[in-house]
C-alpha positions as CSV (number, residue, x, y, z in Angstrom):
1,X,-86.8,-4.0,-24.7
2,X,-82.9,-3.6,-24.0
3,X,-80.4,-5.2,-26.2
4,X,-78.0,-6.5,-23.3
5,X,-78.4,-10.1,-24.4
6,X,-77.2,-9.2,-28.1
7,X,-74.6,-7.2,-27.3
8,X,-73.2,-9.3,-25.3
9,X,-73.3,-12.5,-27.2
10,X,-72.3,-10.8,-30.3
11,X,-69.3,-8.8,-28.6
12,X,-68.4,-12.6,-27.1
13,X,-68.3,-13.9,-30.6
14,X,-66.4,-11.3,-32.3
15,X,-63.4,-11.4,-30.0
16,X,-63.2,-15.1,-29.8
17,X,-63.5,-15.2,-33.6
18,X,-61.1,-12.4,-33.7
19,X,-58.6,-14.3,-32.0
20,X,-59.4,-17.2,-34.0
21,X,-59.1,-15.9,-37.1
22,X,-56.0,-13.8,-36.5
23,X,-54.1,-16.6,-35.3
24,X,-54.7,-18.7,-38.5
25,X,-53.7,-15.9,-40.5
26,X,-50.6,-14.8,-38.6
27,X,-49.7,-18.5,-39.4
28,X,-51.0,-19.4,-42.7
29,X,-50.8,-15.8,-44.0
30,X,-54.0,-15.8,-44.9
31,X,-57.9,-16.6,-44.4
32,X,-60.2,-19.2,-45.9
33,X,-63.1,-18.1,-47.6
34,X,-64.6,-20.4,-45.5
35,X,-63.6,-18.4,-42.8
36,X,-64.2,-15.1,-43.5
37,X,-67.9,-16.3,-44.4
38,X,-68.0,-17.8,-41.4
39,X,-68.1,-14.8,-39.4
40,X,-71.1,-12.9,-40.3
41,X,-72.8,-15.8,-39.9
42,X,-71.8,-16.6,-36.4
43,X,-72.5,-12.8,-35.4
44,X,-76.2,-13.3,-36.8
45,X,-76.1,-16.6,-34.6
46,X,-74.8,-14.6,-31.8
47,X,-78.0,-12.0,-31.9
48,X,-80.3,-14.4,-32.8
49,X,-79.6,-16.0,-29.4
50,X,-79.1,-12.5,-27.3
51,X,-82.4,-11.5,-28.8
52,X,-84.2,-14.7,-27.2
53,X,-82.5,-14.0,-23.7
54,X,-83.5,-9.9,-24.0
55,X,-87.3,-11.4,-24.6
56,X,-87.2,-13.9,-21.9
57,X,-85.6,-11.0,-19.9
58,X,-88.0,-8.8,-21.2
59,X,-91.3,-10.7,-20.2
60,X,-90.1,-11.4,-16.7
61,X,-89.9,-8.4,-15.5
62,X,-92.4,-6.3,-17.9
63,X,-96.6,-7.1,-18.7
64,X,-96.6,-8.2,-21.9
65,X,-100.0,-6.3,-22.7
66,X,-99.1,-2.6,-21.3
67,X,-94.9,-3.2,-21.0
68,X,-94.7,-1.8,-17.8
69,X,-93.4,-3.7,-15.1
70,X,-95.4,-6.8,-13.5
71,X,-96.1,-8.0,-9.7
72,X,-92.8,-9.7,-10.1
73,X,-90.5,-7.1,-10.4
74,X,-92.5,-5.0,-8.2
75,X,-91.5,-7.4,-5.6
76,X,-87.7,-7.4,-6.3
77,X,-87.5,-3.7,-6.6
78,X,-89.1,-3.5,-3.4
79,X,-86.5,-5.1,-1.6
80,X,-83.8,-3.5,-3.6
81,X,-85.4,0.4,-2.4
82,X,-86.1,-0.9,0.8
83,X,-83.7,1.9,3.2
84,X,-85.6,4.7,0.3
85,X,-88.6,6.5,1.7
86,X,-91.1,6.7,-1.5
87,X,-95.4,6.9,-1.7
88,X,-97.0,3.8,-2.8
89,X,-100.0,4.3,-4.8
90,X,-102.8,1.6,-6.0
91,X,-105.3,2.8,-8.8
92,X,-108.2,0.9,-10.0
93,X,-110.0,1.6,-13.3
94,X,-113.6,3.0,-12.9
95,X,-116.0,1.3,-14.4
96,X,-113.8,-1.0,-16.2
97,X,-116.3,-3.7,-17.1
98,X,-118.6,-1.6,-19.1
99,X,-115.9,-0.7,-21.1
100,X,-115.4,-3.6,-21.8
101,X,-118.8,-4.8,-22.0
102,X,-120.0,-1.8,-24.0
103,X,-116.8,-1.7,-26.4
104,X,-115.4,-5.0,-26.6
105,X,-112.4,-6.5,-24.8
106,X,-110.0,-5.5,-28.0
107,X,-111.0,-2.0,-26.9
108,X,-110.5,-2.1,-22.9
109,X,-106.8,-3.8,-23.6
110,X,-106.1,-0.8,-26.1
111,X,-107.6,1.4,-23.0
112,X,-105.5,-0.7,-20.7
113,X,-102.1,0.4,-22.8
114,X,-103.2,4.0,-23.1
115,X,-104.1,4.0,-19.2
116,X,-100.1,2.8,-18.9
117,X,-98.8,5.1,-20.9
118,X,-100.1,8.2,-19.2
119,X,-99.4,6.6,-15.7
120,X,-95.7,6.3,-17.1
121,X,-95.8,10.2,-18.2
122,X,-96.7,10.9,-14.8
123,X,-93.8,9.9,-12.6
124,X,-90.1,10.4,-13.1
125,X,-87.4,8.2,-14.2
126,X,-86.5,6.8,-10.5
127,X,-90.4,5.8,-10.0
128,X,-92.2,2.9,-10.9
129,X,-95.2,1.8,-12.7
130,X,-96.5,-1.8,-12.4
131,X,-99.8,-3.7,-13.7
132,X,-101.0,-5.1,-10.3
133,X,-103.4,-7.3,-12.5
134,X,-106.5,-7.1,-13.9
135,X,-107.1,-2.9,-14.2
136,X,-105.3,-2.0,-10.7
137,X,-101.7,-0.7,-11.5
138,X,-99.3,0.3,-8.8
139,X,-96.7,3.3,-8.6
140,X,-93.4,3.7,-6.8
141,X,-92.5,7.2,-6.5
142,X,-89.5,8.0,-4.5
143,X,-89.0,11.0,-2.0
144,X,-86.9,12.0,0.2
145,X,-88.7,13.4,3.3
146,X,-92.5,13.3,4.4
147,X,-93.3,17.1,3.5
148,X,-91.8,15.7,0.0
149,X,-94.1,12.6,0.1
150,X,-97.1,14.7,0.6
151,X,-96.6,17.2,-2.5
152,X,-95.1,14.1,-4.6
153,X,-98.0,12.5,-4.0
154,X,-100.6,15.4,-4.5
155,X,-99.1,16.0,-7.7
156,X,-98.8,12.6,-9.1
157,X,-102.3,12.4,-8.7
158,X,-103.2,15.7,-10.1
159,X,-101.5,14.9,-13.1
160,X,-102.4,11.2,-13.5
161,X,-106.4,12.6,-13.1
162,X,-105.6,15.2,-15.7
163,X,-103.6,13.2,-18.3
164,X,-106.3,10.4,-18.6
165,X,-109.3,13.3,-18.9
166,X,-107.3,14.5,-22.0
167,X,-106.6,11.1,-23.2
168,X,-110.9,9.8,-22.7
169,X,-112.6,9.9,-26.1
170,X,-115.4,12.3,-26.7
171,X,-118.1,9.9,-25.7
172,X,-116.4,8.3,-22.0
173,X,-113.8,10.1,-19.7
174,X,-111.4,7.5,-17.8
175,X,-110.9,7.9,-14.3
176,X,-109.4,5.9,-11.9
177,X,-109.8,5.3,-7.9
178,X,-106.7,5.9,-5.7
179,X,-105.1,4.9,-2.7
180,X,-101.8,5.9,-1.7
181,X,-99.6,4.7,1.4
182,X,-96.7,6.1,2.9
183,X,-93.4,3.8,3.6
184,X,-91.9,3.7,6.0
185,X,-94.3,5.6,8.1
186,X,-97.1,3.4,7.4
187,X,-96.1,0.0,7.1
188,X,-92.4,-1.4,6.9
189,X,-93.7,-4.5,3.9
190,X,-95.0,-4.4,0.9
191,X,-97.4,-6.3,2.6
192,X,-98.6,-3.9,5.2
193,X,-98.5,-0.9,2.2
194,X,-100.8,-2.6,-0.7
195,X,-103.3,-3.3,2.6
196,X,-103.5,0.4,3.4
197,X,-103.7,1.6,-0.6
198,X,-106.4,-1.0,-1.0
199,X,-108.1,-0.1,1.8
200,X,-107.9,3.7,0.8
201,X,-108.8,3.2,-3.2
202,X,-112.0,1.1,-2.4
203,X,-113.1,3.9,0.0
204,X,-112.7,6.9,-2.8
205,X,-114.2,4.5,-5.2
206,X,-117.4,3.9,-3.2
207,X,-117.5,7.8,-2.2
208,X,-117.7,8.0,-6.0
209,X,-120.4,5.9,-6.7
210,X,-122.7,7.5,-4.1
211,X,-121.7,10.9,-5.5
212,X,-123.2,9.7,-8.9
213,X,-126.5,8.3,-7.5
């Protein structure tokens, strides 16, 4: 969570107190206790108040179970990276509902947040990882050319695979089905993208499950 809100409001208050204060005393000559009291308590006012704008902030834009971003931002960010070339990838969660069926839902959130975390490892500072809902999660990963796309994308996935077969426990290895699009190249909207990805992802994941019959 950022502290924008607080610093702001707190930087607000000091300055107007500042000026407040220093033009009492240039022309009294001097402060009331009252006053000088007055001011750490106003600055605790002022973050008490930034810190509730820096949650609201927070939770609009972020899941509150995994904190990365949510379907909202997704959106915004979209259309703010719209003239960038990037892969879109969807990944759903094999096998999701015996985890939580054989382990408890407690468990399959705390699988949920580790699942997040290694996604986040995965990608660079300029990409993007979003809950889609449920176990799907999306990633933004920005390139700048389609021979870049294709190797971003190969090794996103190699490492995502990877990072979540070091992070199963002893007894269950976590794996996830894929799909990836390519924007612009195939599909100018979100829209047209998440249809593609979805369409991709359910195809690997029934490949999987006829593997494993």
């Amino acid at each position: 969570m950022k502290f924008k809100g607080r610093m702001i409001t707190v930087l607000i208050v000091f300055f107007i107190n500042s000026i407040y204060m220093g033009y009492y005393y240039w022309r009294d000559g001097s402060l009331s206790m009252l006053e000088l009291i007055g001011l750490p308590i106003m600055l605790g006012l002022a973050w008490w108040f930034g810190k509730q704008y820096d949650i609201a902030r927070f939770y609009s834009e972020k899941d509150a179970l995994t904190g990365v971003y949510n379907r909202r931002f997704v959106d915004t960010y979209f259309e703010k990276h719209a003239h960038q070339m990037f892969v879109l990838l969807l990944l759903d969660v094999n096998d999701f509902k015996l985890i939580n069926d054989h382990y408890g839902h407690e468990a399959g959130d705390r699988f949920l947040q580790t699942i997040a975390d290694e996604l986040a490892k995965c990608v660079g500072p300029k990409d993007l990882v979003a809950r889609w809902g449920g176990d799907e999660f999306l990633i933004l990963i920005q390139t700048t050319g389609q021979a870049h796309q294709e190797k971003a994308l190969t090794e996103t996935i190699n490492r995502i695979q990877q990072n979540l077969k070091n992070t199963s426990p002893e007894n269950l290895e976590i794996t996830t089905s894929i799909g990836s699009a390519h924007y612009p190249k195939q599909g100018n909207t979100l829209d047209q993208l998440l249809r593609i990805a979805d369409k991709q992802m359910y195809h690997n994941k029934s490949r999987r499950k006829l593997k494993s019959q």
